[in-house]
C-alpha positions in Angstrom: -29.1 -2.3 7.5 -26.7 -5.3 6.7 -23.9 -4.6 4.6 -22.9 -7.3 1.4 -19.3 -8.5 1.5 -17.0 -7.1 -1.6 -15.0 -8.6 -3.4 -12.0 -6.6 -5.3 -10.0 -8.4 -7.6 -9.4 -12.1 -5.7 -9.6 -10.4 -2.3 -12.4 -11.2 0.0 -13.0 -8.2 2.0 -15.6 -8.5 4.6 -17.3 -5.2 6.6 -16.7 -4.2 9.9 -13.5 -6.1 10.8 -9.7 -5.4 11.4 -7.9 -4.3 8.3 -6.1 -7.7 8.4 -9.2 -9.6 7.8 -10.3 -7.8 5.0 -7.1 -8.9 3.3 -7.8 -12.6 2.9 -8.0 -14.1 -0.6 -10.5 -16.6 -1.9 -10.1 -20.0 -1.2 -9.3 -21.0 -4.4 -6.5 -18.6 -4.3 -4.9 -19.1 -1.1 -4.7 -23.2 -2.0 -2.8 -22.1 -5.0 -0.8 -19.9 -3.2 0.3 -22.8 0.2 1.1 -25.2 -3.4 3.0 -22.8 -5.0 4.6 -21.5 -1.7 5.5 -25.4 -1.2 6.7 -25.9 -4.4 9.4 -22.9 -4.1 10.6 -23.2 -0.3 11.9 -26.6 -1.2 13.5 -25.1 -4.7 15.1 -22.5 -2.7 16.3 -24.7 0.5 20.0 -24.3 -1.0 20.2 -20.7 -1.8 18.6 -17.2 -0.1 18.1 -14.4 -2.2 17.1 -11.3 0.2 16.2 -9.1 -2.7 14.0 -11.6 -4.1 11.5 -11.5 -1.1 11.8 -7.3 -0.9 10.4 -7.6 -4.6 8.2 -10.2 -3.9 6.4 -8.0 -1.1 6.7 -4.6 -3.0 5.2 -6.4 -6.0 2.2 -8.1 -3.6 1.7 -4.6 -2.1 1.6 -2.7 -5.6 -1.1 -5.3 -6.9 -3.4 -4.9 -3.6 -2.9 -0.8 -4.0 -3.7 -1.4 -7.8 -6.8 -3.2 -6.6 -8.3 -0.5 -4.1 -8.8 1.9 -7.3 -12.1 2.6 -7.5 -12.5 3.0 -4.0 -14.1 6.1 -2.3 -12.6 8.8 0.1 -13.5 9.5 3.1 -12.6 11.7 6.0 -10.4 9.5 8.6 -11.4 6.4 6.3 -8.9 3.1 7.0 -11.0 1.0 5.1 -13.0 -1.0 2.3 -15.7 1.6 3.1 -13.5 4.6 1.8 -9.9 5.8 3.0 -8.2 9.1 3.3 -4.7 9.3 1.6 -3.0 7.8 4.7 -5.2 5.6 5.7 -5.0 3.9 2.3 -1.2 4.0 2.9 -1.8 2.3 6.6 -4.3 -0.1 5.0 -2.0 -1.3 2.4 0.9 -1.8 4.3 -1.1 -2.9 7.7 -2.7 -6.2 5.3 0.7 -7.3 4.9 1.9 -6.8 8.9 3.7 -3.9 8.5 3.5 -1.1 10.7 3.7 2.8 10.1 1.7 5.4 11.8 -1.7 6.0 10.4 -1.1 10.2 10.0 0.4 11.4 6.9 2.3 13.9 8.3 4.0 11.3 10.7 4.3 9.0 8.4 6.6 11.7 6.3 8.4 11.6 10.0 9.8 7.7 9.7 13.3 6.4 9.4 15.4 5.7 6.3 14.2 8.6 3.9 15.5 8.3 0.6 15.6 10.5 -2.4 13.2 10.5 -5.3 15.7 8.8 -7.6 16.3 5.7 -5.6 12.3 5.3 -4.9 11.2 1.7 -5.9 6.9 0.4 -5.9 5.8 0.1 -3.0 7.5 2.9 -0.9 5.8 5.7 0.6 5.3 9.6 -0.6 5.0 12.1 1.7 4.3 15.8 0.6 3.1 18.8 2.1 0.2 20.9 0.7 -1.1 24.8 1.5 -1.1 25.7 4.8 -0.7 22.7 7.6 -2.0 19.5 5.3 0.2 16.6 4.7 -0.6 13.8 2.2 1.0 10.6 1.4 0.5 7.8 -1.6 2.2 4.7 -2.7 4.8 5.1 -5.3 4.2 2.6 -8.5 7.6 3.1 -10.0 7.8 4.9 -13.5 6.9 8.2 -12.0 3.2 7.0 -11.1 1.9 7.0 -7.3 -1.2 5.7 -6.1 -3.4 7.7 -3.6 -6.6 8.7 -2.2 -6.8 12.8 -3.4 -10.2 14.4 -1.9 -13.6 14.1 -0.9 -14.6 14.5 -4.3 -12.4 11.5 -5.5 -11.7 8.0 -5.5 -8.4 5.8 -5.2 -6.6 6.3 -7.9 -3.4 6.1 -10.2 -1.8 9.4 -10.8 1.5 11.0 -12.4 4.2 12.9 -10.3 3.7 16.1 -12.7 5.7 18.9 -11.6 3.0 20.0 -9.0 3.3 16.8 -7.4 6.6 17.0 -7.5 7.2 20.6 -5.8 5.1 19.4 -3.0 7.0 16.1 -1.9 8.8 16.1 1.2 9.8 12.6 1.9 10.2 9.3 0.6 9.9 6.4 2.7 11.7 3.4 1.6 10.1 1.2 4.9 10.1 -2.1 3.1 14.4 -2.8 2.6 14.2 -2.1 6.7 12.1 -5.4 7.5 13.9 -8.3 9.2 14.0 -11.1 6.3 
């Protein structure tokens, strides 16, 4: 049986390829995008702003994880055709080259850990649930994370309420580490 491509939100996303692939924009878009990415390397030949670019990313990264709402779980899932909570996480980040193990609970296990307070949209969430599960999610900012729950759920925008809270174990801040 053929699958039909899919199309979320100005991402093409085509079956049965690397997660890279599926991460292409439209046409349309990405000529918009070389024009405008023209247009501001020469603006910005004279000045480098680091923080600029960490934004630009976490804000690219929190509109692709906005986008996969909707989406279903699935068991070991890394993919358009459903994801478990950390292989939404690897999925995000892997579209935009980054790399970070694809298990929750070793993704709880990476450098520079931060506290809560100092989390910014687009870093990871790492908590630890009954007995030996792990699960991880995508922090939005304002006390919302974004995260594939269950088998019985889809992608989806949550609150850090106080259970959520009790049960995180790490925050990942992997983005400020990348070489600019």
């Amino acid at each position: 049986m053929k699958k039909e491509n899919r199309e979320i939100k100005g991402f093409h996303l085509l079956p049965k390829q690397s997660p890279r692939d599926y991460c292409m924009p439209k046409r349309a878009t990405l000529i918009l995008l070389l024009i405008i990415l023209l247009l501001i390397s020469f603006s910005a030949c004279s000045v480098k702003k680091r923080p600029g670019k960490v934004w630009d990313l976490r804000g690219k990264m929190v509109i692709l994880a906005k986008n996969l709402t909707g989406l279903p779980y699935r068991s070991g899932g890394e993919d358009i055709d459903g994801f478990d909570c950390s292989g939404y996480v690897y999925y995000v980040y892997h579209c935009f080259g980054i790399e970070i193990p694809r298990v929750a609970k070793d993704q709880g296990k990476m450098k520079k850990k931060i506290r809560y307070k100092k989390a910014k949209p687009g870093d990871i969430l790492v908590f630890k649930l009954k007995r030996r599960r792990w699960h991880s999610g995508i922090y939005l900012g304002k006390d919302y994370f974004i995260h594939a729950p269950n088998s019985k759920e889809t992608v989806r925008k949550e609150y850090l309420t106080s259970y959520w809270r009790g049960k995180l174990k790490a925050v990942i801040n992997k983005i400020d580490q990348l070489p600019q």
